[in-house]
C-alpha positions as a Markdown table, in Angstrom:
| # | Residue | x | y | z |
|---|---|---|---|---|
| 1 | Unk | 4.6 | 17.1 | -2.7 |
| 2 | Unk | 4.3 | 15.1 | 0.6 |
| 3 | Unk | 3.7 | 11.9 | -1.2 |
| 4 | Unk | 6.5 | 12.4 | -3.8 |
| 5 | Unk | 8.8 | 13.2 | -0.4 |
| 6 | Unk | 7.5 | 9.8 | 0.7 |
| 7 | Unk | 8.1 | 7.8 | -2.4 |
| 8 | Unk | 11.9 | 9.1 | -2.6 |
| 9 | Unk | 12.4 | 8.3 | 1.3 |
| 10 | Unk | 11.0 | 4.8 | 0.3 |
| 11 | Unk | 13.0 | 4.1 | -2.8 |
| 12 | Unk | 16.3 | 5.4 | -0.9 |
| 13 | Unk | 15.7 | 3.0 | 1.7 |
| 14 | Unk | 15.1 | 0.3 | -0.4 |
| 15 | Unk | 18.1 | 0.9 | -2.4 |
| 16 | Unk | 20.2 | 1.2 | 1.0 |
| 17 | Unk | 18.7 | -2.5 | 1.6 |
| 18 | Unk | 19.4 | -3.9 | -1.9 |
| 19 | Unk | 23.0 | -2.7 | -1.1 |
| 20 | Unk | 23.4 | -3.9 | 2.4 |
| 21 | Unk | 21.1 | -6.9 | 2.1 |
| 22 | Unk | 21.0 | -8.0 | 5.8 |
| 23 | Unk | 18.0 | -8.0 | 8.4 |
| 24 | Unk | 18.0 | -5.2 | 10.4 |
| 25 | Unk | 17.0 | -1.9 | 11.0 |
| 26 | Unk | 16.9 | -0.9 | 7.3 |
| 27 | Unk | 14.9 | -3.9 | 6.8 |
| 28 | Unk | 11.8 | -3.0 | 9.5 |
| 29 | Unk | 12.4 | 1.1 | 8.3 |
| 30 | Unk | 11.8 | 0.0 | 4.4 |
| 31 | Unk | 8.7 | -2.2 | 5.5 |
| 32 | Unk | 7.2 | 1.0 | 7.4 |
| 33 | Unk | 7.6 | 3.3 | 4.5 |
| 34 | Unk | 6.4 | 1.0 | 2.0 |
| 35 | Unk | 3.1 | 0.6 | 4.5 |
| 36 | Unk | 3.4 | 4.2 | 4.8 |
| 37 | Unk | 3.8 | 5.5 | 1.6 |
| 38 | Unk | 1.2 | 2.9 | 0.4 |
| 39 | Unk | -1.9 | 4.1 | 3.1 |
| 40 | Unk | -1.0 | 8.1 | 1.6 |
| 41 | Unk | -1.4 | 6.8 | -1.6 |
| 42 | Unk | -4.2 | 5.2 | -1.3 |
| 43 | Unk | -5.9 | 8.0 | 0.8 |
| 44 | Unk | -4.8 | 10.6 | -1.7 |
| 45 | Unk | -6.5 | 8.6 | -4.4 |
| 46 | Unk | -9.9 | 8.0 | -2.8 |
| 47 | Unk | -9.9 | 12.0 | -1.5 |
| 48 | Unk | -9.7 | 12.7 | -5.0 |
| 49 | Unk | -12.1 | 10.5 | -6.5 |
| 50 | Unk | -14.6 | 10.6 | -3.7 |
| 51 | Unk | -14.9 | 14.5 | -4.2 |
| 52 | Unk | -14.3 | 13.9 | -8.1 |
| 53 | Unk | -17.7 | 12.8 | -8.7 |
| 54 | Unk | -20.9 | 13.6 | -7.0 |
| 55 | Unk | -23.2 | 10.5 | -7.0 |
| 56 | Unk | -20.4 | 7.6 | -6.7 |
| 57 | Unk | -21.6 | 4.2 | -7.4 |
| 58 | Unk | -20.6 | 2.4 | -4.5 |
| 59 | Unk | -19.2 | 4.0 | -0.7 |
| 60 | Unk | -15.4 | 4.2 | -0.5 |
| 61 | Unk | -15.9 | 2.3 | 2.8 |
| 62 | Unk | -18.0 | -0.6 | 1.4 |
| 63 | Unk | -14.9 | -0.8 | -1.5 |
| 64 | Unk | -12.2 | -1.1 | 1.5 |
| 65 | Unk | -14.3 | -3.3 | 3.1 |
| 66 | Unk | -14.6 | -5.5 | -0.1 |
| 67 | Unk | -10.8 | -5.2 | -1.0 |
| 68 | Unk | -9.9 | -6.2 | 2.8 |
| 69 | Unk | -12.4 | -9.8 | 2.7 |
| 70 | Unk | -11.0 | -10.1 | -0.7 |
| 71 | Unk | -7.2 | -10.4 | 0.5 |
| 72 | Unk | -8.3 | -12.8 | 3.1 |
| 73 | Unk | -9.8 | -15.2 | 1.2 |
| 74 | Unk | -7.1 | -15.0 | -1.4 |
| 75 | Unk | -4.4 | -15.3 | 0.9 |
| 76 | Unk | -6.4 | -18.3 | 2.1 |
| 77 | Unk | -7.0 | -19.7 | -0.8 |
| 78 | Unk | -3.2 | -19.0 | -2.2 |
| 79 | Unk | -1.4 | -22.0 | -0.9 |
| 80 | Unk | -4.2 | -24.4 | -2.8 |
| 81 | Unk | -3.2 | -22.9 | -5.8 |
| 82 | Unk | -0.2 | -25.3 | -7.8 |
| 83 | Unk | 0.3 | -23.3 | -10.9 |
């Protein structure tokens, strides 16, 4: 229920911003809850699965640790890129 509450407060906000369209405080409020929103998401997710199963292949926090070196390098790597 929390994380559908969150999902509403973030698609209100970004709807307020589509409408209004200028930098300010809607702007820095819809970039927290989408960070927000995201993080509960993603929590929720791995809470479930990591009590889902009971021999998981790999740690959740080796997989974070993965997907965070992963965004580095392709954020590095993104402006090479002329497709």
């Amino acid at each position: 229920i929390v994380i559908c509450i969150l999902e509403l407060i973030t698609g209100g906000f970004t709807i307020a911003f589509i409408i209004v369209y200028e930098y300010g405080w809607i702007a820095y409020f819809m970039c927290f809850m989408w960070g927000f929103q995201d993080s509960a998401v993603n929590a929720h997710i791995q809470g479930v699965l990591g009590f889902e199963f009971d021999e998981p292949d790999i740690a959740y926090s080796v997989l974070n640790s993965m997907m965070a070196i992963s965004v580095i390098i392709f954020t590095f790597l993104e402006p090479y890129i002329t497709t």
